[in-house]
Backbone as a printed PyTorch tensor [residue, N CA C, xyz], in Angstrom:
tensor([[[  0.8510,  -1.1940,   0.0000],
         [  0.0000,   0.0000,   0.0000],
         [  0.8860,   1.2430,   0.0000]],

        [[  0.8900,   2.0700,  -0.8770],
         [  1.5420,   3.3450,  -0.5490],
         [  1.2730,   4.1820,   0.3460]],

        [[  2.2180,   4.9280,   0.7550],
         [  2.3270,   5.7370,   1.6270],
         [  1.7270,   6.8540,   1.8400]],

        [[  1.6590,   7.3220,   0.6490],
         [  0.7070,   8.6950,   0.3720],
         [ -0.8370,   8.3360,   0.9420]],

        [[ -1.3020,   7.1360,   1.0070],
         [ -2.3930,   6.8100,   0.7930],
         [ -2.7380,   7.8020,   2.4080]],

        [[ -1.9770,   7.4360,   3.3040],
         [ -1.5940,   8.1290,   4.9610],
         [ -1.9600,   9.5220,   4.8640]],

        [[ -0.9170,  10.1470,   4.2120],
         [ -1.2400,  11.5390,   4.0830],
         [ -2.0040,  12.2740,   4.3740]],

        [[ -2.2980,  13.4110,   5.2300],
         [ -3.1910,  14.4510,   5.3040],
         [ -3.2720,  15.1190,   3.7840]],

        [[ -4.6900,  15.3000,   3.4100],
         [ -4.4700,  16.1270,   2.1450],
         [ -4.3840,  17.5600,   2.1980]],

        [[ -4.1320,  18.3630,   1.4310],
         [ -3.5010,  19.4280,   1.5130],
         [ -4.7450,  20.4450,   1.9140]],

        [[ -4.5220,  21.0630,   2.0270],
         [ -5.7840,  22.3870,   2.7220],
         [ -5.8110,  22.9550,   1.7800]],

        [[ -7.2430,  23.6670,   1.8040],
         [ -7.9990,  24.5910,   0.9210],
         [ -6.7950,  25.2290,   0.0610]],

        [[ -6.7530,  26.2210,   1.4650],
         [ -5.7650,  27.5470,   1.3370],
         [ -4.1540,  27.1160,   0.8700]],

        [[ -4.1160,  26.4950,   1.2860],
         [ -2.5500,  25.2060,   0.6120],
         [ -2.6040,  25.6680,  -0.4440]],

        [[ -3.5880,  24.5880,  -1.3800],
         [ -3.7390,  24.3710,  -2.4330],
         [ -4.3100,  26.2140,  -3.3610]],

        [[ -4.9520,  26.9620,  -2.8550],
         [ -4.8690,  28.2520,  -3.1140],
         [ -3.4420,  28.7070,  -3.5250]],

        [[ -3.2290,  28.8040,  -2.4570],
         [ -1.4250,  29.1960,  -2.0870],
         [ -0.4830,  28.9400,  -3.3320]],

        [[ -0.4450,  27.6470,  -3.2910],
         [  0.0210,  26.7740,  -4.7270],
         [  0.1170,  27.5840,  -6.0340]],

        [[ -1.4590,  27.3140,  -5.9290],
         [ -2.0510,  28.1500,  -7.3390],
         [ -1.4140,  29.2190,  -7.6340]],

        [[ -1.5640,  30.2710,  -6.8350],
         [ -1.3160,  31.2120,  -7.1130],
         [  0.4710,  31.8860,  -7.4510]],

        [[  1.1820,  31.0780,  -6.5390],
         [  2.6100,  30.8440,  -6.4950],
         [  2.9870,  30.6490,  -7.7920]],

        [[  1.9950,  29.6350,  -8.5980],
         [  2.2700,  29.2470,  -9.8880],
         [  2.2030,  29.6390, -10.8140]],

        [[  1.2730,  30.6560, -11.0750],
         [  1.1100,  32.0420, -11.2630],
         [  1.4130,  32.7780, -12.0910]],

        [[  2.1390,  33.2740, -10.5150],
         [  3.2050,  34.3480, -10.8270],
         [  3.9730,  33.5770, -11.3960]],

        [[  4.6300,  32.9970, -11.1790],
         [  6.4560,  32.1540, -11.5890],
         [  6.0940,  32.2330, -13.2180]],

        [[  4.8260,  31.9220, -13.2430],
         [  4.5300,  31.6510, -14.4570],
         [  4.6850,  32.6510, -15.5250]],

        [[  4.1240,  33.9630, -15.2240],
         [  3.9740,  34.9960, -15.2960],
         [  4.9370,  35.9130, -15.7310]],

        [[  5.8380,  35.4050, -15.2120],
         [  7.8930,  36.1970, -14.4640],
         [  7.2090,  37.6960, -14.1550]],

        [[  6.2180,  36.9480, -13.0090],
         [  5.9130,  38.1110, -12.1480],
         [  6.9630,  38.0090, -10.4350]],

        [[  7.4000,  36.8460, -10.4120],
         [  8.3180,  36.3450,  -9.0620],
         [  9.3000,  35.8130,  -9.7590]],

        [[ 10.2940,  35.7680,  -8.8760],
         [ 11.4620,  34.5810,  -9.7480],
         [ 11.3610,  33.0920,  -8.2820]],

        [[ 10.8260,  32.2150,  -8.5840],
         [ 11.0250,  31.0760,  -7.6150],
         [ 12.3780,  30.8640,  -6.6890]],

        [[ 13.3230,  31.4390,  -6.8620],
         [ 14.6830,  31.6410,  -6.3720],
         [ 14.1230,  32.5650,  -5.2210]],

        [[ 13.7550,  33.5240,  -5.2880],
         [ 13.5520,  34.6110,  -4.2330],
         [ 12.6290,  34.3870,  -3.4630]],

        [[ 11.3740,  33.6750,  -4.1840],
         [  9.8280,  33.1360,  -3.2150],
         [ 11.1330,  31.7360,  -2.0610]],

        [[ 11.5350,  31.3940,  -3.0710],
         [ 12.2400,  30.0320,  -1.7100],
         [ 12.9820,  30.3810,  -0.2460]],

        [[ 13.7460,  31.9680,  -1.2440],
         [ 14.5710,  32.2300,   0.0920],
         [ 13.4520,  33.2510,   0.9200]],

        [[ 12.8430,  33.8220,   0.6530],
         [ 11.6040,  34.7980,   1.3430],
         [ 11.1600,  33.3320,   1.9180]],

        [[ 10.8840,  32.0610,   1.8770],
         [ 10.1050,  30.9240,   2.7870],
         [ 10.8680,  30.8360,   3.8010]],

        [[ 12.1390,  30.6470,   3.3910],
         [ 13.2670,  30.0560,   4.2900],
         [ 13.5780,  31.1480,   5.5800]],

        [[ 13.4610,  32.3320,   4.9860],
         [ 13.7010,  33.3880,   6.2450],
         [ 12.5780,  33.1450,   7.1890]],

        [[ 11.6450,  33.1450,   6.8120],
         [ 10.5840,  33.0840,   7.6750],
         [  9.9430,  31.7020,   8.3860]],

        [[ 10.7130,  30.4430,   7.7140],
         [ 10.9960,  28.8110,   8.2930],
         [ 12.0580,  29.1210,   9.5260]],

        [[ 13.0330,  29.2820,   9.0870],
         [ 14.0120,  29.2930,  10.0070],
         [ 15.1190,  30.0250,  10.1690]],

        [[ 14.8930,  31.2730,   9.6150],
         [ 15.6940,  32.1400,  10.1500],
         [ 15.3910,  33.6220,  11.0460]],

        [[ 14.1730,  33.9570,  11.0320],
         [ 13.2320,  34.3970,  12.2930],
         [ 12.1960,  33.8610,  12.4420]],

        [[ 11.5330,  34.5400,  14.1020],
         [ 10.1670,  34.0480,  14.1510],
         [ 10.2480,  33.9350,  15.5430]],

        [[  9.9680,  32.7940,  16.6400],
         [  9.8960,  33.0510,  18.1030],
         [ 10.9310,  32.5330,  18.7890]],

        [[ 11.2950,  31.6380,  17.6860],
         [ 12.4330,  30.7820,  18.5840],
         [ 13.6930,  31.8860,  18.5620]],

        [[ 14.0290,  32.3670,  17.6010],
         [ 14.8330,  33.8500,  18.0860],
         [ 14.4570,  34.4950,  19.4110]],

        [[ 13.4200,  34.9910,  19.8880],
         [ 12.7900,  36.0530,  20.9800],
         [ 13.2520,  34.9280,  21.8960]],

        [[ 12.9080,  33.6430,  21.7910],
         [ 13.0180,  32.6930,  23.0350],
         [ 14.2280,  32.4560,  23.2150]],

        [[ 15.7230,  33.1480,  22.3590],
         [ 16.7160,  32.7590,  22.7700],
         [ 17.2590,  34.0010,  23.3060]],

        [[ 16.7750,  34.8200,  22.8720],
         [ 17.0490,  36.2470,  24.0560],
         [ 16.6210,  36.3810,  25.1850]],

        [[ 15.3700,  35.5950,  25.4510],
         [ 14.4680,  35.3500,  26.3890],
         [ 15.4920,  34.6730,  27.4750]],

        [[ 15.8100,  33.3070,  27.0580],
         [ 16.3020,  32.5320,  28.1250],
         [ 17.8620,  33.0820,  28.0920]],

        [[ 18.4990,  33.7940,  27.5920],
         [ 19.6060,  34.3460,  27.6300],
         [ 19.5960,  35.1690,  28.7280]],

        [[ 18.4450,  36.5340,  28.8640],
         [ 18.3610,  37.2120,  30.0330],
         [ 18.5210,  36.4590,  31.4490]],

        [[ 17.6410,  34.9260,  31.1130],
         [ 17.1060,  34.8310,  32.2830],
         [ 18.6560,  34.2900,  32.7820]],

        [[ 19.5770,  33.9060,  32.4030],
         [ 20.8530,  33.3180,  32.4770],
         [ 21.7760,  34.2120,  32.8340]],

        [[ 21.7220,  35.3430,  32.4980],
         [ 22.7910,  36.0530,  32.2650],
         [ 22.7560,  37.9200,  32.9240]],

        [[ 22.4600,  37.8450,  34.2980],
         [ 22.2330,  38.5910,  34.4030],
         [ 22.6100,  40.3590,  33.7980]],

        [[ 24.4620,  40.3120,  33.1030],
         [ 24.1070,  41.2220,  32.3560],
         [ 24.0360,  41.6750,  30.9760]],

        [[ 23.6680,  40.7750,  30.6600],
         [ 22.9430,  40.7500,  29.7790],
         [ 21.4680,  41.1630,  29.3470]],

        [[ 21.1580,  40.4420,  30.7770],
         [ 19.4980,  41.3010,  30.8360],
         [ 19.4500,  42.9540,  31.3410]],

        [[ 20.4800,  43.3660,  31.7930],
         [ 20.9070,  44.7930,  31.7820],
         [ 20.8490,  45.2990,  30.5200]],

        [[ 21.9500,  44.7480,  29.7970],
         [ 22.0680,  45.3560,  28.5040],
         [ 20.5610,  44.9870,  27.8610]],

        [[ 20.2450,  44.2530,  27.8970],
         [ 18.8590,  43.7460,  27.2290],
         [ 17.5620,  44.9170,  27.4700]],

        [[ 17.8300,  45.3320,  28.8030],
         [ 16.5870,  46.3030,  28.9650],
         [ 16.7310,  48.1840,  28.9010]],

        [[ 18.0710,  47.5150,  29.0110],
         [ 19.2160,  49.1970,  28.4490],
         [ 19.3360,  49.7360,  27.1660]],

        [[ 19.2300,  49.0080,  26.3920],
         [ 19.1410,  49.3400,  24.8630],
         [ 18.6070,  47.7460,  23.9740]],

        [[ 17.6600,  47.6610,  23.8900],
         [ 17.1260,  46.3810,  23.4970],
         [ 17.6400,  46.1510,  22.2810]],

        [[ 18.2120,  46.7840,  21.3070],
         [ 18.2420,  46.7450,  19.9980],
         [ 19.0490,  46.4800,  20.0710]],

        [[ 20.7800,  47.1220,  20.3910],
         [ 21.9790,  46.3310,  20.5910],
         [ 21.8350,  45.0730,  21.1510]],

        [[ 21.4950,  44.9040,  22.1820],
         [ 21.3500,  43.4910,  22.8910],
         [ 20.7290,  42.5880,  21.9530]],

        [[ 19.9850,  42.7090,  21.2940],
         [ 18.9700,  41.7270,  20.4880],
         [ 20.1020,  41.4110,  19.2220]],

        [[ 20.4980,  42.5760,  18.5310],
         [ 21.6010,  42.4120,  17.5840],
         [ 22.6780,  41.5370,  18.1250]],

        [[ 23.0410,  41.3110,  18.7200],
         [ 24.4020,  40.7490,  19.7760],
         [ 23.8800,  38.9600,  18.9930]],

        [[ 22.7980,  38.8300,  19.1360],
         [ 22.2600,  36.9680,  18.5390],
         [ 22.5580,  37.5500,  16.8220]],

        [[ 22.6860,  38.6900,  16.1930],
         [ 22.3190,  38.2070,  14.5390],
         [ 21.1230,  38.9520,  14.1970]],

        [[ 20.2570,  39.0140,  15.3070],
         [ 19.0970,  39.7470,  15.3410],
         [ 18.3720,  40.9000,  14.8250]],

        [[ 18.4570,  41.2750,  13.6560],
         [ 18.3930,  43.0180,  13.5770],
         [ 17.8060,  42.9390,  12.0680]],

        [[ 17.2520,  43.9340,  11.5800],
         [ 16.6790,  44.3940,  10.0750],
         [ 15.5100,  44.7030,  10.7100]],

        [[ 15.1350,  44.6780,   9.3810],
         [ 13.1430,  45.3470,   9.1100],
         [ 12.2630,  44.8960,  10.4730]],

        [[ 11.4130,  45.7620,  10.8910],
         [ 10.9090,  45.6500,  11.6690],
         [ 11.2790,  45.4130,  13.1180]],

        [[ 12.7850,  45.8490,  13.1810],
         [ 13.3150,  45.2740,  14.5710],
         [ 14.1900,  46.0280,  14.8570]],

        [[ 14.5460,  47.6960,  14.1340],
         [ 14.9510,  48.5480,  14.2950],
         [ 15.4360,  49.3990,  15.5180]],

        [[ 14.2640,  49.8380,  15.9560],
         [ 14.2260,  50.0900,  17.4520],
         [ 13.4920,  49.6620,  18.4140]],

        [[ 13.9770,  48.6960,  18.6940],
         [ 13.2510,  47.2540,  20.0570],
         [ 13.2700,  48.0010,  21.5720]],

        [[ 12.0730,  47.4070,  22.0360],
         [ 12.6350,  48.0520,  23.6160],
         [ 11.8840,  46.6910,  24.7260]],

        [[ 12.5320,  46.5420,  25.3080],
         [ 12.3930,  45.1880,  26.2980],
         [ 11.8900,  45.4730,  27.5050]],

        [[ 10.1790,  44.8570,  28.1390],
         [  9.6420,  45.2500,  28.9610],
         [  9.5780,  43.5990,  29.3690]],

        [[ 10.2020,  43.9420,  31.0500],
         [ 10.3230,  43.1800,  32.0810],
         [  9.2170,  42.5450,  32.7570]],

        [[  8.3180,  41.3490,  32.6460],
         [  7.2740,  41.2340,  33.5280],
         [  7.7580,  40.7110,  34.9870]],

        [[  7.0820,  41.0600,  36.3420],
         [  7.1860,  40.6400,  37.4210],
         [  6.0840,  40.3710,  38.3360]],

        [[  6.6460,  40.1080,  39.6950],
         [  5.1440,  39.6020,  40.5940],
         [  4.3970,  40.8130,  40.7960]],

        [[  4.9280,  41.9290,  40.2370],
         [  3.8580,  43.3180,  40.6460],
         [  3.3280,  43.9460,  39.3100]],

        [[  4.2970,  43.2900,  38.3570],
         [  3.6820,  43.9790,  36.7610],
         [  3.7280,  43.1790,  35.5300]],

        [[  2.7280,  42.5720,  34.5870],
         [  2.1020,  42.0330,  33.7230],
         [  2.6420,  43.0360,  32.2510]],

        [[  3.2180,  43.2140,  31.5680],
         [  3.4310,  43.6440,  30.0690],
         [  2.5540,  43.0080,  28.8600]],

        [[  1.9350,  43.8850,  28.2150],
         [  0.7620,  43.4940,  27.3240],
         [  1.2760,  44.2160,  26.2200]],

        [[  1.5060,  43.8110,  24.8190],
         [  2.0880,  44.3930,  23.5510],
         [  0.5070,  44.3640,  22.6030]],

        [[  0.5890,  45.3260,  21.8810],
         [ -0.8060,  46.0540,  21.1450],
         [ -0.1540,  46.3400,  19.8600]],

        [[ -0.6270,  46.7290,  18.9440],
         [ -0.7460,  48.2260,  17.7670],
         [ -2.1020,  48.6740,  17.6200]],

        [[ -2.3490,  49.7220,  17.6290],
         [ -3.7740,  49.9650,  17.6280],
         [ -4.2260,  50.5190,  16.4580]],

        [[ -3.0200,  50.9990,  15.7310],
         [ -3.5220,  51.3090,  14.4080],
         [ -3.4300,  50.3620,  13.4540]],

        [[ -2.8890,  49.6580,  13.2860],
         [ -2.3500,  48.5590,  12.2120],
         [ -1.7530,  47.3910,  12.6320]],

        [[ -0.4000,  46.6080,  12.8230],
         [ -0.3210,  45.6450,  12.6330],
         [  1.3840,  45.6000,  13.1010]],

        [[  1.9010,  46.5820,  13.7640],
         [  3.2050,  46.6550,  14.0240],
         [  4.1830,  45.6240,  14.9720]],

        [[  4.7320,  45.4370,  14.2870],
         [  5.7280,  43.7140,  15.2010],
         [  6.4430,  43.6800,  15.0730]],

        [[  7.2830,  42.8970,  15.9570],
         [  8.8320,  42.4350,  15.7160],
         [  9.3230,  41.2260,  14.9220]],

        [[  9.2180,  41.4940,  13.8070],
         [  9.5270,  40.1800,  13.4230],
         [ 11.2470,  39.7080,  13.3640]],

        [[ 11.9300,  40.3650,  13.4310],
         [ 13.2900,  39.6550,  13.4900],
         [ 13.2030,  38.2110,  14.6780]],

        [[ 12.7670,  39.1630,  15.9840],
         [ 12.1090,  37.9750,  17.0820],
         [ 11.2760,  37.3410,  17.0610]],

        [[  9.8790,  37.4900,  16.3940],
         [  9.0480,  36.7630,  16.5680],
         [  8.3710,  36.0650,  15.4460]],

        [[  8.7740,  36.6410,  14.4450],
         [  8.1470,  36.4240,  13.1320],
         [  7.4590,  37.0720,  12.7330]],

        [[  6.3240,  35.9680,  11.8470],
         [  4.9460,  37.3740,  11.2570],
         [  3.8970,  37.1120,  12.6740]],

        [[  3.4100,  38.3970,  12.4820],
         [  2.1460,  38.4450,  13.8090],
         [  1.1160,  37.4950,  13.1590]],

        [[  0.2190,  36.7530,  14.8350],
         [ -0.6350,  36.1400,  14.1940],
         [ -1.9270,  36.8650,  14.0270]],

        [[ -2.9320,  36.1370,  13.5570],
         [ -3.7370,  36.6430,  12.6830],
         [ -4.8180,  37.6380,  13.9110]],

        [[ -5.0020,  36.8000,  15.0280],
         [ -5.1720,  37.7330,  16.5030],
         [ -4.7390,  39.0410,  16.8130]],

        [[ -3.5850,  39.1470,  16.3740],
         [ -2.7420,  40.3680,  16.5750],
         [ -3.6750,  41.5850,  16.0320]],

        [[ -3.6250,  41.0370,  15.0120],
         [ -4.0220,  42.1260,  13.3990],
         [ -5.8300,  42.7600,  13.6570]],

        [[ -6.1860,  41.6450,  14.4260],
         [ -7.9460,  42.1850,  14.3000],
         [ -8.6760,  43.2810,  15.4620]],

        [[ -9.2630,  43.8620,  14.6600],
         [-10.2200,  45.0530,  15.2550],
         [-10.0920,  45.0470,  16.8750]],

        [[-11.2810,  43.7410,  17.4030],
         [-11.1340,  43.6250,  18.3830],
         [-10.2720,  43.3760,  19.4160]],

        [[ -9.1920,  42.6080,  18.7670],
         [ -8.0160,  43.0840,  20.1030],
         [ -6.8760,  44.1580,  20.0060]],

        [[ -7.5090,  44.7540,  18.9190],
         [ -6.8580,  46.1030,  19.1490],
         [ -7.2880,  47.1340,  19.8210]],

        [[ -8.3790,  46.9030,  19.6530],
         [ -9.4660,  47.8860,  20.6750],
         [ -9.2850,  47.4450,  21.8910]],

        [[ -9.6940,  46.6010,  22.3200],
         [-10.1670,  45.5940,  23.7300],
         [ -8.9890,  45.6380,  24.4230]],

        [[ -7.7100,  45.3390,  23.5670],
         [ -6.6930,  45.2900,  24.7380],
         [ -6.3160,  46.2930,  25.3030]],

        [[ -6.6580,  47.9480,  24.7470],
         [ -6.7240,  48.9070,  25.2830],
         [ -7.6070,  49.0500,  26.5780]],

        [[ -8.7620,  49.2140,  26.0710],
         [ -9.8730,  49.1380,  27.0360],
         [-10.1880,  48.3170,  28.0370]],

        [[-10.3980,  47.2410,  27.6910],
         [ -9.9720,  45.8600,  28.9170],
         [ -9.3670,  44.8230,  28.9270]],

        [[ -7.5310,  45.3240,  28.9180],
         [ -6.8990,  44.4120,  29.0440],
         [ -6.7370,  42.6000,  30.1160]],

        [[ -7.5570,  43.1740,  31.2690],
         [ -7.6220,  42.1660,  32.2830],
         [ -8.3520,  41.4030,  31.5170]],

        [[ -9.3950,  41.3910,  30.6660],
         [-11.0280,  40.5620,  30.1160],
         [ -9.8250,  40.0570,  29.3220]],

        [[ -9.5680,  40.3860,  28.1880],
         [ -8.4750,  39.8600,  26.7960],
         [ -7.7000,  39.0150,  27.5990]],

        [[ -6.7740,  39.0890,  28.1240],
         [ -5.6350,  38.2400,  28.7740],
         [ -6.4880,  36.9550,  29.3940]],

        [[ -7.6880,  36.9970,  29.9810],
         [ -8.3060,  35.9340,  30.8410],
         [ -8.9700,  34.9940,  29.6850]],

        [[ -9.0320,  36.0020,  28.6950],
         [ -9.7110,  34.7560,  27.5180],
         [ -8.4090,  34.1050,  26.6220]],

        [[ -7.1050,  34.6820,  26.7030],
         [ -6.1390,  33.8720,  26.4270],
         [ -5.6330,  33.0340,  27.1440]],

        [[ -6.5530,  32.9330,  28.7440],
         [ -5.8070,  32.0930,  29.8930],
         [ -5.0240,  32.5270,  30.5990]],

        [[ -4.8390,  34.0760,  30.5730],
         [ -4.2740,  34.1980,  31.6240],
         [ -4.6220,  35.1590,  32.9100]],

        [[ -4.4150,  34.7350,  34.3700],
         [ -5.6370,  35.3060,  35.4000],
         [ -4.7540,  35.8170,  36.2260]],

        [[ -4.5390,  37.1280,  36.5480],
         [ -3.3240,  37.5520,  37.1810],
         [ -4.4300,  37.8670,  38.6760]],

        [[ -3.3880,  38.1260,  39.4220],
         [ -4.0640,  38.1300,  41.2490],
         [ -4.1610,  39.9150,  40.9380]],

        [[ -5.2600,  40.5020,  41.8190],
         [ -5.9930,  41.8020,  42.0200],
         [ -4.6200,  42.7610,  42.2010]],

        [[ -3.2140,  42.3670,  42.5250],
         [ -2.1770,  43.1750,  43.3620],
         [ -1.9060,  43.8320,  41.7970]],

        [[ -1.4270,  43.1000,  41.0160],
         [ -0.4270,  42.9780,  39.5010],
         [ -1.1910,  43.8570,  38.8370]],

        [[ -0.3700,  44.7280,  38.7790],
         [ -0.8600,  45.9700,  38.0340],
         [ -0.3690,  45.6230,  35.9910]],

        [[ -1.4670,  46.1140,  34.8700],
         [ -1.5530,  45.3930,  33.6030],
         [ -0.7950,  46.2840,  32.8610]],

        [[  0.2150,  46.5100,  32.0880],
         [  0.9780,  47.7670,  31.2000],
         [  0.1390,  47.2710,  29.7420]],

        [[ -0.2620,  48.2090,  29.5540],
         [ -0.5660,  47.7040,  27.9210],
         [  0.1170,  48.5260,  27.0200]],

        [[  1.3330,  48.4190,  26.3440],
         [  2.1240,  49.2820,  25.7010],
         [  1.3690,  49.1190,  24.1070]],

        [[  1.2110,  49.8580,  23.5310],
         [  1.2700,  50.4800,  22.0640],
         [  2.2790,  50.5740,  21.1000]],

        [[  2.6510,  49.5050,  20.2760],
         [  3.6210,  48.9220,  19.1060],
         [  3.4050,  49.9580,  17.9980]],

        [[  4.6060,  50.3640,  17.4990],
         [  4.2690,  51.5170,  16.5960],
         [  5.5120,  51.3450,  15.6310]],

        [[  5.4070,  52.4600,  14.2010],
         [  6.2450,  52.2710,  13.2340],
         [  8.0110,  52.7790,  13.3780]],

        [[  7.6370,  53.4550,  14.9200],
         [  8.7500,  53.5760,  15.6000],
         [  9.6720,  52.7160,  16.6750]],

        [[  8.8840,  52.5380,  17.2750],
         [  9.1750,  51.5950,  18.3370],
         [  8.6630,  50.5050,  18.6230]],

        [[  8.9040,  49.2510,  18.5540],
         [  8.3600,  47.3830,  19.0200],
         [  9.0240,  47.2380,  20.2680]],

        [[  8.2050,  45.8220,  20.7710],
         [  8.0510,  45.8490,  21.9210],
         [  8.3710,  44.1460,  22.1440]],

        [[  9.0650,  43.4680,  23.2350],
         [  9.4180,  42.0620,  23.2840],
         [  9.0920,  42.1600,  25.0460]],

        [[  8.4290,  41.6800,  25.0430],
         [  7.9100,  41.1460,  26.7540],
         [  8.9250,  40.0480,  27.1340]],

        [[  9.4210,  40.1560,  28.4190],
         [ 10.4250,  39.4520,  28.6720],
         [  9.8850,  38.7460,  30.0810]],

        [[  9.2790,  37.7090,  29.9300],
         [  8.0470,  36.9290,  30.8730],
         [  8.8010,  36.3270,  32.0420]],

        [[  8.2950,  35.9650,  33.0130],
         [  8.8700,  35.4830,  34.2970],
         [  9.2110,  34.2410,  34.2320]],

        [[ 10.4170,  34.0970,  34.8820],
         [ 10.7840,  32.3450,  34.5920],
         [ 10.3460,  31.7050,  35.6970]],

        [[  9.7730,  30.5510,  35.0350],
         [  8.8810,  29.4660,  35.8710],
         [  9.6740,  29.0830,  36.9020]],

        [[  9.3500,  28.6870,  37.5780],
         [  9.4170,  28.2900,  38.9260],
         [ 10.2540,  26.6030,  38.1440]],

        [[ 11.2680,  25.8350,  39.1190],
         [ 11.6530,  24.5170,  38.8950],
         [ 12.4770,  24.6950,  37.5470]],

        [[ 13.1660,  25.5920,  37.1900],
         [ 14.2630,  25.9200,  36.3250],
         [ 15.4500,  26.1910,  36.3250]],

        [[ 15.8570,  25.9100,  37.6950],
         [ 17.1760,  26.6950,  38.1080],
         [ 18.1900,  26.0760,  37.6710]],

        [[ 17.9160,  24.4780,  37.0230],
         [ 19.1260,  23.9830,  36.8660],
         [ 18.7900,  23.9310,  35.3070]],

        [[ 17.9700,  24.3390,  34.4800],
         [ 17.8560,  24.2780,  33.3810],
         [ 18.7920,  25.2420,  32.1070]],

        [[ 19.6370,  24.8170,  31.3520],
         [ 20.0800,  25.7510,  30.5030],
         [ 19.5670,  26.5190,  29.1910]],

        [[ 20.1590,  26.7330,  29.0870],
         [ 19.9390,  28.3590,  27.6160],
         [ 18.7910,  27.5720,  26.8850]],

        [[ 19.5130,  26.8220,  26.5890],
         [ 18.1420,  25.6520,  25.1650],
         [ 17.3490,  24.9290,  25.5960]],

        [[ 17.4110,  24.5810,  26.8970],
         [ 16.4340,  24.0730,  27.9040],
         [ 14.9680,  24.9990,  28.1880]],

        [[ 15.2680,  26.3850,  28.3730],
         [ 14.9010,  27.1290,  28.8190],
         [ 14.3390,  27.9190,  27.7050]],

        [[ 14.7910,  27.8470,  26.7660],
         [ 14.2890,  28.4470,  24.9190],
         [ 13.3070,  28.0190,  24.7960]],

        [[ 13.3370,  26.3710,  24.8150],
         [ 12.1710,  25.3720,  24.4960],
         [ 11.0640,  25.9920,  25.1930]],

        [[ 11.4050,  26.6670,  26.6410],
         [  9.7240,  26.6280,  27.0880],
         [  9.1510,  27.9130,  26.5910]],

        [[  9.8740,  29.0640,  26.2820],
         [  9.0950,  30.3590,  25.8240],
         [  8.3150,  30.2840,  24.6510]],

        [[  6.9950,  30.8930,  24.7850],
         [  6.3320,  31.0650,  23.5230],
         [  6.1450,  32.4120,  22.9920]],

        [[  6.0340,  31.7220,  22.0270],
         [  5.0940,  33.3310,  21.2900],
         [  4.1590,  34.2700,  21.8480]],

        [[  3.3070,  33.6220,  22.6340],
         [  2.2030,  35.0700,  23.4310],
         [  2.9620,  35.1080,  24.5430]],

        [[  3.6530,  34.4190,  25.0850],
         [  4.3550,  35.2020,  26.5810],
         [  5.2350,  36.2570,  25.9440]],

        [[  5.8420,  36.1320,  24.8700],
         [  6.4580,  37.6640,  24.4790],
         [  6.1270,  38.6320,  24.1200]],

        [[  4.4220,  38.5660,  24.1000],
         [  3.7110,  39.5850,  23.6320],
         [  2.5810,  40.2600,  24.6950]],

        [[  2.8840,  39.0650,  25.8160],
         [  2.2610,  38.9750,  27.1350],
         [  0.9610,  38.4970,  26.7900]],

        [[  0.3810,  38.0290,  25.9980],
         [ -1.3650,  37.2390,  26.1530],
         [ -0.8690,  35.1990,  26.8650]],

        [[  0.5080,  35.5600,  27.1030],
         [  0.2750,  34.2470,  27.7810],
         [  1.6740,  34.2130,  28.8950]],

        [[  1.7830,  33.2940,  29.8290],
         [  2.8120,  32.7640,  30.5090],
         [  2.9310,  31.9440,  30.0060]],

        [[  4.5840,  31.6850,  30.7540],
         [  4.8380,  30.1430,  30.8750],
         [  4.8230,  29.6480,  32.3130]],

        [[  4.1990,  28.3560,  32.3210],
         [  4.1570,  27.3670,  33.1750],
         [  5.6040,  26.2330,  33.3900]],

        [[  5.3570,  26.0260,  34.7160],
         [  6.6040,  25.0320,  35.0220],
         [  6.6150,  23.8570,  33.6390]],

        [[  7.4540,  23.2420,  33.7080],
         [  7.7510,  22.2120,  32.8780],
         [  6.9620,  21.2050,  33.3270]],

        [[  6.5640,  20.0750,  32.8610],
         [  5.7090,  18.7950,  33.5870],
         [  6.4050,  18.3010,  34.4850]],

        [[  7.9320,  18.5060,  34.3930],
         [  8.8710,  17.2140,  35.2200],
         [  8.8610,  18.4340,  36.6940]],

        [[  8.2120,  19.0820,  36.6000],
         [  8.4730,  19.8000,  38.2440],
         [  7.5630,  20.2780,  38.2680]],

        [[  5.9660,  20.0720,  38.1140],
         [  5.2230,  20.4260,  38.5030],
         [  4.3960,  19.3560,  39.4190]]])
């Protein structure tokens, strides 16, 4: 029996995608050389696992996380880190008294050197609005429930300045290293719509 037979088949939008890719090439409206390497930057050469290695770098290195919250942009450059959209970075610290919440309220402004492309959440009406207005409601519907003390920052992402939330390290990590510690950061804890939780093996 072949193998393919296994296969998930391809999605709508896949197969859209395809199409249209084909297209152009077709077209010599793209050159397929440039669509591959435009994939590849955005496969694996930014996106979160970058942010998560600055992330667990701070948490390692104490000065580093100096420099990190001293001029975010040098510090972030220091990994490779730097171009479009990641110009002028600035690094907000969450703690047991303060929660960091990243927005754009006009459009769609991000870091992608660190994090990649924003997701599609990012971009819409309502949590651009809402996270202004009631950030505590937004965060609780992403799961996260902070105690009455923890005061909420909701900073405003702009064509000037981006923003990398630098989230609290879990509890049962102390002996964990750099790539240990990469693995657990995500994407909304750097944007603050989420934490991280202990690891399973110490909870």
């Amino acid at each position: 029996m072949s193998e393919h037979r296994h296969a998930h088949p391809p999605k709508k939008v896949e197969i859209r995608v395809k199409a249209l890719e084909s297209l152009l090439v077709e077209k010599g409206l793209v050159d397929p050389l440039a669509l591959d390497e435009l994939v590849d930057v955005y496969e694996h050469r930014v996106g979160p696992q970058n942010g998560a290695k600055v992330v667990a770098k701070a948490w390692c290195d104490p000065a580093y996380r100096d420099r990190l919250l001293g001029d975010a942009t040098a510090a972030i450059a220091e990994f490779g880190f730097k171009g479009r959209q990641g110009e002028d970075m600035v690094a907000l610290e969450n703690t047991p008294t303060v929660h960091n919440m990243v927005v754009c309220t006009l459009c769609s402004c991000y870091p992608w050197p660190v994090l990649g492309l924003p997701p599609v959440w990012y971009k819409s009406p309502p949590y651009r609005a809402r996270a202004v207005s009631e950030p505590r409601s937004v965060l609780e519907e992403f799961g996260v429930r902070l105690e009455s003390h923890v005061e909420v920052r909701v900073w405003d992402s702009t064509a000037e300045v981006r923003y990398l939330v630098i989230p609290m390290r879990p509890e049962g990590t102390e002996h964990f290293n750099e790539i240990q510690l990469a693995s657990l950061v995500t994407r909304d804890s750097m944007i603050g719509t989420g934490i991280i939780k202990p690891p399973e093996s110490v909870q």
